[in-house]
DRENRO-678517 format. One record per residue (C-alpha): residue number from 1; residue in three letters; z, y negated, x negated. Coordinates in nm, 3 decimals. Example, Ala and Ser with C-alpha at 12.3 -4.5 7.8 and 13.67 -1.06 7.14 Angstrom:
! DRENRO-678517
  nr rest      c3      c2      c1
   1  ALA   0.780   0.450  -1.230
   2  SER   0.714   0.106  -1.367
END
This chain:
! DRENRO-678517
  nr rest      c3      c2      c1
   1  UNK   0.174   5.025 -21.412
   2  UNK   0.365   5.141 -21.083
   3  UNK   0.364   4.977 -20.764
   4  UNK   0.587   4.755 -20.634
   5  UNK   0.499   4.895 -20.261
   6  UNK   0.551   5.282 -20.171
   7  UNK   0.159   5.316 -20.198
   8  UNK   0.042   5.495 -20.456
   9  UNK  -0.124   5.392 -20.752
  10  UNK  -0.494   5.501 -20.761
  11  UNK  -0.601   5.662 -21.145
  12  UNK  -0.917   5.381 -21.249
  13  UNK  -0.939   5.154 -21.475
  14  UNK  -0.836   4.827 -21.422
  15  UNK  -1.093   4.584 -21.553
  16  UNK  -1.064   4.273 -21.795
  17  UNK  -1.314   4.078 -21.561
  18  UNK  -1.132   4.153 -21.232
  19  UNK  -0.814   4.001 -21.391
  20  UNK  -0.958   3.690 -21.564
  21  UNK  -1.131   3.644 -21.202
  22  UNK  -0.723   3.692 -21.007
  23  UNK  -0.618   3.463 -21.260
  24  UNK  -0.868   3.237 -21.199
  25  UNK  -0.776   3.231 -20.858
  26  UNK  -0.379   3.203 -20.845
  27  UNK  -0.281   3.542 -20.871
  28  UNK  -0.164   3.839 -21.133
  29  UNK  -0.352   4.196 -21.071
  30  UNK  -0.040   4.466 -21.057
  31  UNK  -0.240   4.742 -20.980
  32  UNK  -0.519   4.891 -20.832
  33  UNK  -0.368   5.139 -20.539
  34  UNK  -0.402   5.331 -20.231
  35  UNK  -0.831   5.432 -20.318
  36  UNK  -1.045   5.258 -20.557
  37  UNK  -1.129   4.961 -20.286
  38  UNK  -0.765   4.811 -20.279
  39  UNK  -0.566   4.581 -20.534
  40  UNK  -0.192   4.473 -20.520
  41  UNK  -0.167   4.123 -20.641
  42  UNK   0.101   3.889 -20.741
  43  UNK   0.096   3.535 -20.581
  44  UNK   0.174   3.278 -20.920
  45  UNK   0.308   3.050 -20.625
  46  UNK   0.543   3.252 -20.509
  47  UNK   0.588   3.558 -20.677
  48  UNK   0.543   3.761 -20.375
  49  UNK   0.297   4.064 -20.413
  50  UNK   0.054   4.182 -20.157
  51  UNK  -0.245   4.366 -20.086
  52  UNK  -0.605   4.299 -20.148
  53  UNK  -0.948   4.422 -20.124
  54  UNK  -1.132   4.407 -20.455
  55  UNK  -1.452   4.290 -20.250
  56  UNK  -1.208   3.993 -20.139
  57  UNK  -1.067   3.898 -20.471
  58  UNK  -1.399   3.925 -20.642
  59  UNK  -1.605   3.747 -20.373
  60  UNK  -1.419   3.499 -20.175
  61  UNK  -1.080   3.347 -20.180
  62  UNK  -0.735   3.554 -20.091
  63  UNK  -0.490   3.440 -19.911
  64  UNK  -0.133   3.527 -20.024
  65  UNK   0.074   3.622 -19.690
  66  UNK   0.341   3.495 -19.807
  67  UNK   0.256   3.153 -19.840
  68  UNK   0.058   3.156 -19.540
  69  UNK   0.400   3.209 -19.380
  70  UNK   0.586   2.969 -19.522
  71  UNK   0.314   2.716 -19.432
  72  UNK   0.305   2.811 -19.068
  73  UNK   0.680   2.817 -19.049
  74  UNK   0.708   2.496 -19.179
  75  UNK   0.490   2.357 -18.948
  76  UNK   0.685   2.517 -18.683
  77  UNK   0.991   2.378 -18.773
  78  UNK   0.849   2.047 -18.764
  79  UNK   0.711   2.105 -18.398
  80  UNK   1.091   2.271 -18.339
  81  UNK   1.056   2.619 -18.308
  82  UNK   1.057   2.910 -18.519
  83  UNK   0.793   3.085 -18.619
  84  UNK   0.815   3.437 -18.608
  85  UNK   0.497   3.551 -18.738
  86  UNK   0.137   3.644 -18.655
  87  UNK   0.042   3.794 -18.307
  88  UNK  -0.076   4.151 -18.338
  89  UNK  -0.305   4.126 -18.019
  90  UNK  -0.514   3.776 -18.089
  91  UNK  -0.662   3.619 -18.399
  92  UNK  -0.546   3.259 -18.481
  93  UNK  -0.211   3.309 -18.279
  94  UNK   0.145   3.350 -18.370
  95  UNK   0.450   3.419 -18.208
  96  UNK   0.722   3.186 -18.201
  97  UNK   1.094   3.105 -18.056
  98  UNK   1.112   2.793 -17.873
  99  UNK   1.416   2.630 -17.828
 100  UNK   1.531   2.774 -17.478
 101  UNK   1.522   3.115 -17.657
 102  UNK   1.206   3.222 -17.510
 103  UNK   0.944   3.393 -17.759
 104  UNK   0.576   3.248 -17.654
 105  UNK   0.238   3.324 -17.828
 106  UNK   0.043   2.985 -17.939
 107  UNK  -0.262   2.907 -18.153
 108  UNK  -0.191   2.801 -18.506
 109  UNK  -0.389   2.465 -18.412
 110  UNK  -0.171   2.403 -18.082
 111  UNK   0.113   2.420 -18.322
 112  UNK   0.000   2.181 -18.606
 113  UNK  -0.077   1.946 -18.326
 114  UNK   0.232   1.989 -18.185
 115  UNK   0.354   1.915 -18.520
 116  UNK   0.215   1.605 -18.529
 117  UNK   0.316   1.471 -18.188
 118  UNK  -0.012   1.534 -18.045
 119  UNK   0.079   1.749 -17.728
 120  UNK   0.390   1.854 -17.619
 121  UNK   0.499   2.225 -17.548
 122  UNK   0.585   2.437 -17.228
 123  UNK   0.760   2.751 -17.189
 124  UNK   0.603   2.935 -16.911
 125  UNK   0.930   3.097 -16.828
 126  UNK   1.084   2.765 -16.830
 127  UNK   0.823   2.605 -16.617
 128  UNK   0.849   2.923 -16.326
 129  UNK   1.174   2.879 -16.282
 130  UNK   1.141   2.522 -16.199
 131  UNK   0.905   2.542 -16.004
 132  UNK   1.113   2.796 -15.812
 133  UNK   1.423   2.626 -15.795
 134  UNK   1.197   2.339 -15.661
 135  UNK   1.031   2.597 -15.380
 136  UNK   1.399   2.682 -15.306
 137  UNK   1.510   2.347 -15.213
 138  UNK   1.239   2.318 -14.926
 139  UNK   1.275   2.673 -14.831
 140  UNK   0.994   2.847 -14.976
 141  UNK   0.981   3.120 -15.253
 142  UNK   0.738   3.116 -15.529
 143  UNK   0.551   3.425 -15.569
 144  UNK   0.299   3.312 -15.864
 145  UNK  -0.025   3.139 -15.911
 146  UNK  -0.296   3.103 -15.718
 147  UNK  -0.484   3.417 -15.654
 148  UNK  -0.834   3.206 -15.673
 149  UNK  -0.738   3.092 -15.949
 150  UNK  -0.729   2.730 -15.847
 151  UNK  -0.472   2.555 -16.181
 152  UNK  -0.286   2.331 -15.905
 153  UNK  -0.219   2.606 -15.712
 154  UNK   0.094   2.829 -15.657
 155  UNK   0.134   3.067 -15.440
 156  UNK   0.442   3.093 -15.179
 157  UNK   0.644   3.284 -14.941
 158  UNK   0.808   3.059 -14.617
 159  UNK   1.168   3.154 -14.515
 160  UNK   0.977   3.286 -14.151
 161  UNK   0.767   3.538 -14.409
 162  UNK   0.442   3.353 -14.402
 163  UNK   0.233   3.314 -14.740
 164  UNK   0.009   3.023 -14.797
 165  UNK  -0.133   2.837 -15.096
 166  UNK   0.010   2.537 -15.143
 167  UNK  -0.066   2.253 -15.418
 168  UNK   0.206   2.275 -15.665
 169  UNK   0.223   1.854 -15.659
 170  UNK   0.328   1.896 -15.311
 171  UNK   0.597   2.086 -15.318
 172  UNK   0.750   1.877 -15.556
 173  UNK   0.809   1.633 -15.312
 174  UNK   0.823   1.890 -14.975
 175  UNK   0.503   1.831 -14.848
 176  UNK   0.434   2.114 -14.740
 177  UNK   0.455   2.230 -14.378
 178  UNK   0.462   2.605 -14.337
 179  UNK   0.141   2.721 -14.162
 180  UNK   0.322   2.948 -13.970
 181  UNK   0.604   2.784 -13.799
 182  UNK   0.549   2.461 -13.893
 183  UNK   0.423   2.143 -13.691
 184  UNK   0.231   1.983 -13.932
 185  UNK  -0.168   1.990 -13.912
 186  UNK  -0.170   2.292 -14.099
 187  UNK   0.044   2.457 -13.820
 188  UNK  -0.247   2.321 -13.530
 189  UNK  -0.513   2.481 -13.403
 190  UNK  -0.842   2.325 -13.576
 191  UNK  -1.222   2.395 -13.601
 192  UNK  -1.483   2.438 -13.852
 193  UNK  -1.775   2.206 -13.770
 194  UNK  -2.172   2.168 -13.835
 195  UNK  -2.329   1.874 -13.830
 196  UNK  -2.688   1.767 -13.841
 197  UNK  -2.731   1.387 -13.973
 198  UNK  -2.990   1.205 -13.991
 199  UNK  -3.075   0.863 -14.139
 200  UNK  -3.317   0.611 -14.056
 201  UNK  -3.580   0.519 -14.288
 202  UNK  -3.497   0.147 -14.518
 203  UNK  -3.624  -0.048 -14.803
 204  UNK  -3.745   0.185 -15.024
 205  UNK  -3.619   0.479 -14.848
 206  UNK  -3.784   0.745 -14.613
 207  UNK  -3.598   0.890 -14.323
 208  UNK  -3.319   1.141 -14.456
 209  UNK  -3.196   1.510 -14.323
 210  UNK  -2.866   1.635 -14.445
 211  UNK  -2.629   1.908 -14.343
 212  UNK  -2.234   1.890 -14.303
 213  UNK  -2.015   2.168 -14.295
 214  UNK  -1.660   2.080 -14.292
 215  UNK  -1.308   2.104 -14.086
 216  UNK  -1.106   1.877 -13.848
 217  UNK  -0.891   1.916 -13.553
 218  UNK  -1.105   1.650 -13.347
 219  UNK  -1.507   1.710 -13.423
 220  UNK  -1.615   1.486 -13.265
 221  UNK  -1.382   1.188 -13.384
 222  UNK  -1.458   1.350 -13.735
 223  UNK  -1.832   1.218 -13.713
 224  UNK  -1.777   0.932 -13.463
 225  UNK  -1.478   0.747 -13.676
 226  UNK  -1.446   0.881 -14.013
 227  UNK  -1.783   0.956 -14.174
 228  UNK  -1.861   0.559 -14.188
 229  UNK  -2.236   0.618 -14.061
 230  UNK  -2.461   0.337 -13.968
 231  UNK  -2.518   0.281 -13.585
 232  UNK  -2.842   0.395 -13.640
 233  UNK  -2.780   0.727 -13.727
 234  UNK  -2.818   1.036 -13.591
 235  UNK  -2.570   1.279 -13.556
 236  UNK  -2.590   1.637 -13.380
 237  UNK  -2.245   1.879 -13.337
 238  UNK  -2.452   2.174 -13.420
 239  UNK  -2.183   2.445 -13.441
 240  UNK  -1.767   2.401 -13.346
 241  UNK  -1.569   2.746 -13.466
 242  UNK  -1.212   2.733 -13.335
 243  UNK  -0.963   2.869 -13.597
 244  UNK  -0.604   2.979 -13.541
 245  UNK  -0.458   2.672 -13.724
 246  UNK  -0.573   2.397 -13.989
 247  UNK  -0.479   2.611 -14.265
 248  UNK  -0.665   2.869 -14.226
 249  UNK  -0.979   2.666 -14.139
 250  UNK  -0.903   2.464 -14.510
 251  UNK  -0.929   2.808 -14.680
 252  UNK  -1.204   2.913 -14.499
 253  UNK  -1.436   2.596 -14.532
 254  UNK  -1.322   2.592 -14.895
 255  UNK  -1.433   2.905 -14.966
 256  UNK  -1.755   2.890 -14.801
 257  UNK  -1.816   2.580 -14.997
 258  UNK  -1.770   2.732 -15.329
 259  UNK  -2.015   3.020 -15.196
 260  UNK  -2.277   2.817 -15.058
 261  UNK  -2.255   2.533 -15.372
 262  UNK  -2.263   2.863 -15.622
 263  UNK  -2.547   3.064 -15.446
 264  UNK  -2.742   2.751 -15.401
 265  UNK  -2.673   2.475 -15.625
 266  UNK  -3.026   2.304 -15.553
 267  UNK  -2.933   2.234 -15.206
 268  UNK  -2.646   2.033 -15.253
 269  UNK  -2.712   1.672 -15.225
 270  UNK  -2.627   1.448 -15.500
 271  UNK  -2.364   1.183 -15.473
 272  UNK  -2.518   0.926 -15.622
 273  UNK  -2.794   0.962 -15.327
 274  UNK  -2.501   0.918 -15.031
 275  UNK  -2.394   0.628 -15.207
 276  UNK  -2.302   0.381 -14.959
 277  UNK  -2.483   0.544 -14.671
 278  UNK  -2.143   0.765 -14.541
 279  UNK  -1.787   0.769 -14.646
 280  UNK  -1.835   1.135 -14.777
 281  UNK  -2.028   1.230 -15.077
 282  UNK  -1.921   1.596 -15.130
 283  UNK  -2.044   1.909 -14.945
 284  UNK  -2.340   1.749 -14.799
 285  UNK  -2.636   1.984 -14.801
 286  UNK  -2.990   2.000 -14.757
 287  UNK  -3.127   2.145 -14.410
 288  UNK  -3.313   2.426 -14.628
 289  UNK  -2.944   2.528 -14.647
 290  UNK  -2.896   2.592 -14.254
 291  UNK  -2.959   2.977 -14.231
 292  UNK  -2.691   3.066 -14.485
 293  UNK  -2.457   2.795 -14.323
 294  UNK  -2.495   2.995 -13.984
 295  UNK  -2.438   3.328 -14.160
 296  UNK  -2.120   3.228 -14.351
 297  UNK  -2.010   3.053 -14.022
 298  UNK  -2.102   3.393 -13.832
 299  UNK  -1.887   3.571 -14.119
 300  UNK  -1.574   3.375 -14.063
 301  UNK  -1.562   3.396 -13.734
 302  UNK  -1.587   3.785 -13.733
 303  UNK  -1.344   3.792 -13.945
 304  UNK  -1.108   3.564 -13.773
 305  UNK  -1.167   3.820 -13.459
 306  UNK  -1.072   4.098 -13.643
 307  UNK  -0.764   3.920 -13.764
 308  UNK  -0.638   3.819 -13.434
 309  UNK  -0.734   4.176 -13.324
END
């Protein structure tokens, strides 16, 4: 019986068995083709003929394609977009056209949910050009995400040329002072600070040793005004690193914080243990921690000399 396809019909018999057993399962067997591992079948659906592995057929469940399509495209239409069929490069993804023209690749589940009214969906096209046009407005230009990575992130360019990180939220609404010309904080000359705290012994508790590492353009205020310690406690200014401005000293504290908290996970203190005790709860550290404080403070500050150099 010939094929249907431009494959060629393989010379074997075609056995009673393997048809009762496509019958059985919502299909006619054409032919066996191509070698002696490969069927085409006939969906009883929909008529439309395909491609199968005998091992398939005779052991599991086939799938006619071209019902699978018409499923998924139904359920694209009902999110509103098109589906335009299966993407080559991931399992459990399709391509489709959304309605701003743009062709995006989505899971098949996204989409049913989508379907349903679960979750919305974004171009990503769309969504960068907003967020340009909105950078425009305040005089920045967006040059992409965040090369850390950070999801809230974007990455921009100032009309004066300088680049800086800046929280997508706030340029929204121009908050965003330009680090480089700018006279916000961010613009200011600010320090990186270590602190050595110590608090008294109380009901229940024994005397308590913790490390701070953090930034502020006024130390000293930092741990005198803002930390909310007890009268009783002890506070040292172990280490003051000047940096260039306050942006610089964010990205810098922020980054040895995700280095320290990575390398040494045990040594940050719990919140639940600072509860009540100081205003801050995050980035405290143990004073185990203290020689690879120093050395990442020793780091930064060679590199901010070879910077200004």
């Amino acid at each position: 019986m010939p094929s249907t396809y431009d494959t060629p019909v393989f010379p074997g018999p075609v056995h009673a068995h393997w048809q009762a057993t496509a019958a059985s399962k919502g299909f006619d067997l054409i032919a066996r083709i191509r070698d002696r591992y490969h069927l085409q079948l006939r969906c009883q659906t929909c008529s439309g003929s395909f491609t199968a592995k005998l091992f398939t057929l005779m052991r599991h469940q086939p799938l006619c394609p071209h019902c699978l399509a018409a499923r998924r495209s139904a359920v694209a239409n009902a999110a509103g977009i098109t589906f335009l069929g299966p993407d080559p490069d991931r399992r459990g993804y399709g391509r489709f056209r959304a309605p701003c023209g743009h062709v995006l690749a989505r899971q098949f589940e996204l989409i049913d949910r989508i379907a349903k009214g679960a979750t919305g969906l974004r171009c990503e096209t769309c969504h960068n050009a907003r967020e340009a046009a909105e950078a425009r407005r305040f005089g920045w230009e967006r040059l992409g995400y965040c090369p850390s990575g950070r999801p809230n992130y974007r990455l921009y360019r100032h009309h004066c040329g300088h680049v800086q990180r800046i929280a997508q939220a706030n340029m929204l609404w121009g908050q965003c002072d330009c680090a480089g010309c700018g006279q916000g904080w961010n613009a200011k000359p600010s320090f990186l600070y270590l602190l050595r705290i110590v608090l008294p012994a109380g009901a229940n508790r024994p005397t308590r040793h913790y490390l701070k590492l953090g930034y502020s353009a006024h130390p000293v205020k930092r741990h005198r005004h803002q930390l909310g310690l007890a009268r009783d406690a002890q506070v040292e200014l172990m280490r003051v690193l000047a940096m260039a401005s306050g942006h610089l000293a964010c990205r810098a504290e922020q980054a040895a914080h995700r280095r320290l908290t990575s390398a040494h996970p045990e040594a940050v203190v719990p919140a639940t243990e600072l509860a009540g005790a100081m205003n801050v709860v995050r980035e405290i550290y143990r004073p185990m921690l203290l020689p690879m404080i120093e050395a990442e403070l020793d780091r930064i500050a060679a590199e901010a000399d070879r910077t200004s150099g």
